[in-house]
MMTF fields as JSON, N, C-alpha, C and O atoms, coordinates in Angstrom:
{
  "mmtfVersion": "1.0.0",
  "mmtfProducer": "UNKNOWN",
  "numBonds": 203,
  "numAtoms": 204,
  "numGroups": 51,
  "numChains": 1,
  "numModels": 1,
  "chainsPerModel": [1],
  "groupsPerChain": [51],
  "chainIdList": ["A"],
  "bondAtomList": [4, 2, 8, 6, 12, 10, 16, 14, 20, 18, 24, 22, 28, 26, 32, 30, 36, 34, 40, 38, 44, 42, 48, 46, 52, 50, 56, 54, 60, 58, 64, 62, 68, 66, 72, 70, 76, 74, 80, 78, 84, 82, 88, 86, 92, 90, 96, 94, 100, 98, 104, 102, 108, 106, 112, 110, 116, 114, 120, 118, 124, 122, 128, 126, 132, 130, 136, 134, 140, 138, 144, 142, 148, 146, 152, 150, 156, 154, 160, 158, 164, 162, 168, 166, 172, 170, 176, 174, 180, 178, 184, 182, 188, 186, 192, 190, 196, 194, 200, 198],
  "bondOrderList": [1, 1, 1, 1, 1, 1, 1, 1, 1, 1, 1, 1, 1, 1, 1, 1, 1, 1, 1, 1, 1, 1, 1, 1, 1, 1, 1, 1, 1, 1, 1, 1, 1, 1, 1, 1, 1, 1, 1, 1, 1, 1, 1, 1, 1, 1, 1, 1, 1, 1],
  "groupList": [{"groupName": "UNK", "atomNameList": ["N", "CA", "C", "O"], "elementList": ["N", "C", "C", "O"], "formalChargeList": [0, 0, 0, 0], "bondAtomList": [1, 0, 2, 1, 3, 2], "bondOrderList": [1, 1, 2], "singleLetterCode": "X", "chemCompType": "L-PEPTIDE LINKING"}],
  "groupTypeList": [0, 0, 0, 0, 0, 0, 0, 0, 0, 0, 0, 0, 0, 0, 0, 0, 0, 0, 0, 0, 0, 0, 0, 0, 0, 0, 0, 0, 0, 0, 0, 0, 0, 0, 0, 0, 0, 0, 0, 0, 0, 0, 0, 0, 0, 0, 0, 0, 0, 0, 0],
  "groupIdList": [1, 2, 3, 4, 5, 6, 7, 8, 9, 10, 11, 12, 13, 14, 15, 16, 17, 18, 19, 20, 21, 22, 23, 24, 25, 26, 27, 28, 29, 30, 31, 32, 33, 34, 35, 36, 37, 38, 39, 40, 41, 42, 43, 44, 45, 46, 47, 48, 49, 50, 51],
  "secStructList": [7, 7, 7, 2, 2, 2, 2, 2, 2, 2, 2, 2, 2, 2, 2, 6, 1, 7, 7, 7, 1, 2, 2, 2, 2, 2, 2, 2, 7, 7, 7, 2, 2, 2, 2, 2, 2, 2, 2, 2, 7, 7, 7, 7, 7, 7, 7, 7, 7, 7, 7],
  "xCoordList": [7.978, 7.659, 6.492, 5.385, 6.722, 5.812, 5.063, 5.588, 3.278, 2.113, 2.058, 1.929, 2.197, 2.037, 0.121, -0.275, -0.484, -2.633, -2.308, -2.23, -2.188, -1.575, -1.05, -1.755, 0.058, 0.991, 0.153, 0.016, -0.199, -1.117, -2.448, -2.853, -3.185, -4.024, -3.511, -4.324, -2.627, -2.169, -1.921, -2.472, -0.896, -0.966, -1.896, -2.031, -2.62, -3.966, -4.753, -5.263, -4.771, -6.119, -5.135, -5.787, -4.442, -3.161, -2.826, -2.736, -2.569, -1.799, -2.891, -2.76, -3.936, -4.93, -6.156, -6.358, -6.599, -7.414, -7.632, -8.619, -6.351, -6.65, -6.65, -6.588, -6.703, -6.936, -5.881, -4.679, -6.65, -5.375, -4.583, -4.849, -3.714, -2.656, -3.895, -4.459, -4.169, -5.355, -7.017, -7.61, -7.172, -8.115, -8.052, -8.943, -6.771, -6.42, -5.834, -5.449, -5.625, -5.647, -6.87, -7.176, -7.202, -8.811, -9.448, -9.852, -9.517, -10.128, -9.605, -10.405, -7.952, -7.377, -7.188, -6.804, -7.443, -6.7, -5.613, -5.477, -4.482, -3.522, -3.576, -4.306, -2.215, -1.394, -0.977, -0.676, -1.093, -0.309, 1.015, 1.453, 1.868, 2.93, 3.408, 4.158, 2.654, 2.446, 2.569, 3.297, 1.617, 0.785, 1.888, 2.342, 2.524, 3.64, 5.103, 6.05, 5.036, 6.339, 5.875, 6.351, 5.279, 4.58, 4.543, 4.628, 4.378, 4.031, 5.512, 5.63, 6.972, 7.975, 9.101, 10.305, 8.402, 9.174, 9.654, 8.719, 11.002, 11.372, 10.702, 10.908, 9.593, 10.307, 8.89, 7.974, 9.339, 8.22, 7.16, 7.527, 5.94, 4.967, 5.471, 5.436, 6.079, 6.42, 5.5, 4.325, 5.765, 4.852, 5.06, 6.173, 4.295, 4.167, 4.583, 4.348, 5.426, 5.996, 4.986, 3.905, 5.217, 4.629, 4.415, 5.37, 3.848, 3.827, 4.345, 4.166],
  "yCoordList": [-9.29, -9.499, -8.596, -8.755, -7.725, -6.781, -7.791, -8.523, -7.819, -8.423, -7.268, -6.048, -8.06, -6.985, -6.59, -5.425, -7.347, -7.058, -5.421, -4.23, -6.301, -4.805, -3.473, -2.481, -3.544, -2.758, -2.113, -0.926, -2.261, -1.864, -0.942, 0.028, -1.417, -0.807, 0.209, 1.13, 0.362, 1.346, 2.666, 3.736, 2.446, 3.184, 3.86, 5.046, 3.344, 3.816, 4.836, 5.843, 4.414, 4.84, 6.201, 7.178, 6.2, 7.669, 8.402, 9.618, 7.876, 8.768, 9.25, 10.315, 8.286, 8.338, 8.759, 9.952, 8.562, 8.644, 9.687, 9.948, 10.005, 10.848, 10.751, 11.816, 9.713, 8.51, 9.289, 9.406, 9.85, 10.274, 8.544, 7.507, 8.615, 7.447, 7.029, 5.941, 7.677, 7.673, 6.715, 5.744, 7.252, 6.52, 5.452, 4.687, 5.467, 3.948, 3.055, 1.992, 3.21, 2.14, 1.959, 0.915, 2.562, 2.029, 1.087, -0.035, 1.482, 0.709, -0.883, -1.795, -1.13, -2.327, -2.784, -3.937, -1.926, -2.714, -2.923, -3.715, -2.159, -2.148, -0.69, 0.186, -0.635, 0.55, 1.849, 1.766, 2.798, 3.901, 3.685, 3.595, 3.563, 3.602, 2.405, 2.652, 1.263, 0.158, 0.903, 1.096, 1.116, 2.144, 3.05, 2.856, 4.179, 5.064, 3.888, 4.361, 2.561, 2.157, 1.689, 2.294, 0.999, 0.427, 1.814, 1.721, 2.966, 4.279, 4.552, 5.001, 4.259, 5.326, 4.075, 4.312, 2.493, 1.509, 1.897, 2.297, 1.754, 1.571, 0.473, 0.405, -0.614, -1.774, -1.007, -0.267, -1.682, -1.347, -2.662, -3.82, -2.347, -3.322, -4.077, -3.707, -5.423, -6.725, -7.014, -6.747, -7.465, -8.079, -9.121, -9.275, -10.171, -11.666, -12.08, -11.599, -13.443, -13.97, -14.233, -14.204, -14.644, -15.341, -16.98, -17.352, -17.557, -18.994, -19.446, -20.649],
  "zCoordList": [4.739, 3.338, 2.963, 3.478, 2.139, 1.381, 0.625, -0.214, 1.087, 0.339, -0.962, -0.86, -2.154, -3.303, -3.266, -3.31, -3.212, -3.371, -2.404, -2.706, -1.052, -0.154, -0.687, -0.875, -0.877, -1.382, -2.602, -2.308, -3.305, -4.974, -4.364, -5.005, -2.847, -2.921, -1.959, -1.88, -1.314, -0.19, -1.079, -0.82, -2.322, -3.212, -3.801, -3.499, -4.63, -4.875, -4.205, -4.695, -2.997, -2.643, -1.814, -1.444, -1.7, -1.067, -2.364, -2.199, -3.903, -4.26, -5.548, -6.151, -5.818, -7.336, -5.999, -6.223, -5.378, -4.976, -3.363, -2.674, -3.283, -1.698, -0.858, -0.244, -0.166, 0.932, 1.873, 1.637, 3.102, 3.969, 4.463, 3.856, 5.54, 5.662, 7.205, 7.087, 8.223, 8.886, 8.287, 8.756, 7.553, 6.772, 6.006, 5.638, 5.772, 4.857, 5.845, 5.356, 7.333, 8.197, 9.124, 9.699, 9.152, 9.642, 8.489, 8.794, 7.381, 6.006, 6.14, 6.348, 5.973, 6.205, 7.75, 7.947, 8.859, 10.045, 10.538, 11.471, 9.932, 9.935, 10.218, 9.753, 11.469, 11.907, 10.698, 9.507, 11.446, 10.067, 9.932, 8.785, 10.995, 11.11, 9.495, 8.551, 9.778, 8.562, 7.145, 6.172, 7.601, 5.973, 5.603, 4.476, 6.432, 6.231, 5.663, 5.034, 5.98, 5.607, 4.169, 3.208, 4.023, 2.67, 1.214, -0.011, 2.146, 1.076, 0.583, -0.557, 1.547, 1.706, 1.276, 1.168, 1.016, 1.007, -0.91, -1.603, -1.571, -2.706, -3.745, -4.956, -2.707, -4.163, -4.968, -4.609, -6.273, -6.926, -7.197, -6.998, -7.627, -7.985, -9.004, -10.177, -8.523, -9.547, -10.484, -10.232, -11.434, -12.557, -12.226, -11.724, -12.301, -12.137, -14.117, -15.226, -13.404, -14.638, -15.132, -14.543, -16.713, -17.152, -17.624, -18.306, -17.509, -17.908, -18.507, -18.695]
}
């Protein structure tokens, strides 16, 4: 299960911000190999329903 908080900042910080895939798993703790599936995965960032 793709964590969306996750997923939003993996983005970020790789594609607005530069973040090699190396550096953005040391930051979270998590494997690159992780980080490389999360970058290369299709879904897109859900909007949460509304109330």
């Amino acid at each position: 299960m793709i964590d969306v908080a996750l997923l939003s900042i993996i983005r970020r910080w790789h594609l607005r911000d530069q973040v090699s895939l190396r550096e953005i798993s040391r930051r979270l703790g998590i494997s690159r190999n992780t980080v490389r599936r999360y970058l290369r995965s299709e879904a897109v960032e859900p909007v949460y329903a509304e109330r």
